[in-house]
N, C-alpha and C positions, 0 to 999 in steps of 0.2 A: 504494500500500500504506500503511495505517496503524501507524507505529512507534510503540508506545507501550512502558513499561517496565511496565505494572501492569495487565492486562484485565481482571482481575479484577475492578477498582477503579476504571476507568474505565466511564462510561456508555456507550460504542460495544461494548468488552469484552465486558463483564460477559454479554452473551448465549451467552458459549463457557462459561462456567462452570457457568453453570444447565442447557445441553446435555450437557455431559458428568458432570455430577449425575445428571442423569434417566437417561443411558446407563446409569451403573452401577448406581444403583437398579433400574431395568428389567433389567437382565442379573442384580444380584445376588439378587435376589428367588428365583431360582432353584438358585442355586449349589449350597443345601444338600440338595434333592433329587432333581436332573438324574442324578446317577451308580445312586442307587439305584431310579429311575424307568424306568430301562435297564435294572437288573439286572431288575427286572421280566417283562421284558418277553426277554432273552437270558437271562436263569436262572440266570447262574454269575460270579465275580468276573473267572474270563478271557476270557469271550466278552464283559464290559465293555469291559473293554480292548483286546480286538481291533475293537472297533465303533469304539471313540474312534481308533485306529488309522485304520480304513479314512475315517472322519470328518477325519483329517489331510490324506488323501491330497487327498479334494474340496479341503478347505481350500487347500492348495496350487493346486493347480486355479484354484481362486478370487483367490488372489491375482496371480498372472500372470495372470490377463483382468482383472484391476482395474488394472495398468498400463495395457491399453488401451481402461479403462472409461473412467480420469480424464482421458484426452486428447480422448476422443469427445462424452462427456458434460456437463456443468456443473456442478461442483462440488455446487451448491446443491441442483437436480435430485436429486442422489446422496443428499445428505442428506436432502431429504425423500420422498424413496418407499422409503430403508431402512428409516425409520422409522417408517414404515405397513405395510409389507411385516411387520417385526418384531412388530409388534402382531397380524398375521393368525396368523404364526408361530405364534406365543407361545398362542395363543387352539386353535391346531389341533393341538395338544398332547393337548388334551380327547378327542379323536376316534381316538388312537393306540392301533391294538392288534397290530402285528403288527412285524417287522423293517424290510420295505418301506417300511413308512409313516413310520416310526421316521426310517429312513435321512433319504430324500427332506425330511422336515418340518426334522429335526437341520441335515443341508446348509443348506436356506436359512436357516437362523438363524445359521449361523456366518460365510454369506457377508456378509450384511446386517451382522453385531459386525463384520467387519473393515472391510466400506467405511465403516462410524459411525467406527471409529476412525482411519481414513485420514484421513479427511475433515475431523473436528476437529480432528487434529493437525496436518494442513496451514493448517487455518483458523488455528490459534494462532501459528504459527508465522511466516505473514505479519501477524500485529497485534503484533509481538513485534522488539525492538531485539535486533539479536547481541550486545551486550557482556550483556544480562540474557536470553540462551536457557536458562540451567540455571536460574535462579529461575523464569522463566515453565513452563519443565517442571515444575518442582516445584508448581507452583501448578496446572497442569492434571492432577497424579493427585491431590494434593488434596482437589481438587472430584472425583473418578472415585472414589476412597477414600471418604469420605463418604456417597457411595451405597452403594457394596459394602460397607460399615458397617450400613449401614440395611435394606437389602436382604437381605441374608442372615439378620439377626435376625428380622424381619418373616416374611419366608419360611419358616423353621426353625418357628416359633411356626407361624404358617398353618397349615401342613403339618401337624404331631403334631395340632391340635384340629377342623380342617374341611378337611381335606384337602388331596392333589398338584392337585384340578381347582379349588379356589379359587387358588391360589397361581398358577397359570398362567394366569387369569381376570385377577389383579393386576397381572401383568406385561404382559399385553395393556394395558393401561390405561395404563399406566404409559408407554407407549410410543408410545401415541394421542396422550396429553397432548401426548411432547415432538414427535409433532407436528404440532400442532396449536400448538404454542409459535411452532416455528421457521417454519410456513407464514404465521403470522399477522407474525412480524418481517420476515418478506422479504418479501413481497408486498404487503402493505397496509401495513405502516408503512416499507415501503422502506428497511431499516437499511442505513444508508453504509458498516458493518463488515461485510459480506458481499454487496455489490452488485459487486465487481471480481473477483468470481473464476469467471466463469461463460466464461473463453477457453477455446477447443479447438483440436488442430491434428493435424497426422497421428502416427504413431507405430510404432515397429519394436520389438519384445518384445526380439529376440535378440541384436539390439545394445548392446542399455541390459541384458541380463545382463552384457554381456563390459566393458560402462562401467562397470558397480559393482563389479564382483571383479578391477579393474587398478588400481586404488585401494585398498593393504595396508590402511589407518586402515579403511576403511568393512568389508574383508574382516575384520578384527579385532571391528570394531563388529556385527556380521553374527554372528561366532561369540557373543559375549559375551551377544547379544539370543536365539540359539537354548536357552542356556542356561537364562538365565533365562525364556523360557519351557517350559522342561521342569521347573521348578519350580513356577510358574502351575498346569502341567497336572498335578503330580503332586497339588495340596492339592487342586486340583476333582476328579479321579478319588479318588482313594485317602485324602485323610481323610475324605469322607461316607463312607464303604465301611469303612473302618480303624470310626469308630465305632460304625457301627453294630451290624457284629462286635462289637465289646465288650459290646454288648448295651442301649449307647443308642440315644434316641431323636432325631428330625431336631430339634426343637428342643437338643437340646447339641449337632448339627454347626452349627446357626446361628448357637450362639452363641458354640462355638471360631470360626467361622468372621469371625462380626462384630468379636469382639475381637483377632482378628491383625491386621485393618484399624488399629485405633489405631496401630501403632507406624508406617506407612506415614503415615498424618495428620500426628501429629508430628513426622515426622523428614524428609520428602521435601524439602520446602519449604530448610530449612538446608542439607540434602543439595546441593540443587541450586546456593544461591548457593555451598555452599565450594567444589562444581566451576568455577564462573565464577572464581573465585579461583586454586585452587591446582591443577586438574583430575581426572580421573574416576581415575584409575591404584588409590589408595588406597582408596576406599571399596568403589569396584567388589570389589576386592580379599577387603577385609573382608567386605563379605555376602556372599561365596562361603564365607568360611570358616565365618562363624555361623552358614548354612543348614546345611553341611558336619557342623558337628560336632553340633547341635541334633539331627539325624536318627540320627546315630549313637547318641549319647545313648537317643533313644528305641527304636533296636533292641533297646539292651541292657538298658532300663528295665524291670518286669514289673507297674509300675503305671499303671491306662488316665489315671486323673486327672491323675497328676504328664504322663503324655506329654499330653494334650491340652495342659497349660500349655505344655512346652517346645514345640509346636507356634504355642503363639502367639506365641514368644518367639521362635521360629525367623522370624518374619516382621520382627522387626528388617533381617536382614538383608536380604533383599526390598527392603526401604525403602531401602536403604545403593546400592542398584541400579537400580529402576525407573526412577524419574527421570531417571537416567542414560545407558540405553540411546539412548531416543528422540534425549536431550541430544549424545552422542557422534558416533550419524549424522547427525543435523543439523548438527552442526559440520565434518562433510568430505563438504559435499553443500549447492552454491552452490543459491540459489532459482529459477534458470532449469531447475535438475534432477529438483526436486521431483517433479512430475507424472511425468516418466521411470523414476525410480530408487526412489519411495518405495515404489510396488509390490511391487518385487522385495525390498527390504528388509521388507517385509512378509511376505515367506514363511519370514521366522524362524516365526512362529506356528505355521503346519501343520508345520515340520519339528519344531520342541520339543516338540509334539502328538502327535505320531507317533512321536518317538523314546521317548517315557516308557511309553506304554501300550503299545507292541511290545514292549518291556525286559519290561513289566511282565505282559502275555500270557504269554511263554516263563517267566519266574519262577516264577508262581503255579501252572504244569504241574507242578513240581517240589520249589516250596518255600515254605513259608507267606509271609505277607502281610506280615510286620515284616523279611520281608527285604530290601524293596524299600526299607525305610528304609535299611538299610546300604550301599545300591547305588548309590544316588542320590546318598547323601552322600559317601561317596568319591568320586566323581564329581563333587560339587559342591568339595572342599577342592581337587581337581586341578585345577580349572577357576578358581581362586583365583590356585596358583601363577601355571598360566597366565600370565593377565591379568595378576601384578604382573611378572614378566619381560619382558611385548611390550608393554604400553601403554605409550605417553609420560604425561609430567605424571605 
């Protein structure tokens, strides 16, 4: 394994950063009209949500057979046929007009984002010293930030002037590129920073569940990551939808959407070393609360402009966590576990997926759209206390 402090910055490195650029480029490109490209298509703000819902449950699905993908497979392998796969994806968007098809096309694209991010953050993780795992986390959203920066702006714009079928065209592309990036570093130029990762060996699912939830720190770490991602899911469903309501167009979701990426740029990176430092207990802590009260705020707001600021300001907090999460489970989960346990740790994603848009299904039955803002964010201040009660550090 190579231990470095800086991959970024170092030349064996530096090829995880350009890869998880393009990831989020490629993903974010669409951010801004994936919810209302659904609504489309189901017709109504709840039958969105119930879709994203049933989309959790594959999710999950997907991620327990990705513990027994990473053990079968080779790492590398994984990475490059996600990434081709996700270009076909992305491309067969264009062709979508019914539920069925919706479904089926959606599923594999969510399969193929989580083994991209499996994969890379395993990949960082071995090029990566434990005394500098929270700065090197910080440095891999970053570069992930930067995209979804770019990407949502781009996309947003797309979208209002030449439409949902060029923007889906780009994202194909986008996704070719990386790879075509990573096939040409491994293969032909045989990069030394991802030639050792291609071991496999046998594997048991239901064992390596009962291994990672007998471990309180990672059962902690587990809860903290489903949260945050029920916030993830709540800006990609519900604020393309929230604005559009308003009566704007997919370029202002772009570019709410691009400028709540700044505060995650700026702030991950720091975030990360003061965890190596003083640990996750505090900040965690804190961007539960600033998401928390950011959303409340905007229930009770009656103006669309001021809430889309607080909405980017609400991503402060975001930032005070992301980094974090990944940072947390890695620290109570030795490198011989990785391939076992990161799986399972990974179906935080469909369950935070699932938990927002069910909530938010049953809501919208009964009560306008700004309610979800109220509901979330109580939920997110409790979810604060939480975390500053049971975390250590």
């Amino acid at each position: 394994m190579h231990k470095i402090k800086t991959h970024h910055r170092h030349p064996q490195g530096r090829i995880f950063s350009w890869m998880v650029l393009l990831l989020g480029f490629s993903v974010g490109l669409m951010l801004p009209i994936l919810p209302n490209f659904i609504k489309s298509i189901v017709e109504t703000d709840a039958a969105v949500s119930l879709f994203y819902s049933l989309m959790a449950v594959a999710m999950f699905a997907g991620a327990i057979i990705s513990t027994y993908v990473f053990k079968k497979v080779p790492r590398t392998s994984i990475t490059k046929w996600a990434f081709a796969m996700s270009g076909v994806v992305s491309l067969a968007f264009i062709l979508t007009t019914d539920v069925v098809e919706l479904s089926i096309i959606n599923t594999l694209r969510v399969w193929m984002r989580m083994l991209l991010i499996m994969a890379l953050a395993l990949f960082v993780r071995d090029f990566t010293s434990k005394s500098n795992l929270g700065k090197e986390e910080g440095y891999f959203y970053f570069f992930h930030n930067i995209g979804h920066f770019i990407g949502p702006l781009i996309g947003g714009f797309v979208a209002t002037y030449m439409g949902y079928e060029t923007v889906f065209i780009l994202s194909s592309l986008a996704f070719f590129v990386a790879f075509f990036y990573f096939y040409h570093t491994h293969i032909i130029q045989q990069h030394p920073a991802i030639q050792k990762c291609d071991e496999t060996s046998d594997h048991r699912i239901f064992s390596n569940i009962k291994k990672f939830f007998k471990n309180k720190e990672r059962s902690k770490a587990y809860f903290v990551t489903v949260v945050y991602m029920m916030w993830i899911s709540f800006k990609r469903i519900y604020v393309p939808l929230y604005i559009i309501f308003e009566g704007y167009k997919d370029n202002m979701t772009g570019l709410v959407m691009a400028l709540g990426i700044i505060p995650c740029i700026l702030l991950e990176v720091k975030i990360g070393e003061y965890a190596d430092k003083k640990g996750v207990r505090k900040p965690m802590s804190y961007g539960f609360y600033i998401i928390g009260l950011s959303l409340i705020a905007i229930f009770f707001s009656p103006y669309p402009m001021l809430n889309f600021l607080i909405i980017i300001l609400a991503n402060i907090g975001g930032a005070f966590i992301e980094p974090l999460q990944g940072y947390y489970i890695l620290e109570n989960m030795s490198e011989d576990e990785e391939d076992d346990l990161y799986g399972i740790f990974m179906t935080t994603d469909p369950v935070g997926h699932f938990i927002i848009p069910a909530v938010g299904a049953l809501t919208l039955l009964f009560l306008p759209m700004k309610a979800l803002f109220l509901i979330f964010g109580i939920f997110a201040i409790l979810s604060g206390f939480f975390t500053w009660a049971t975390v250590k550090r």
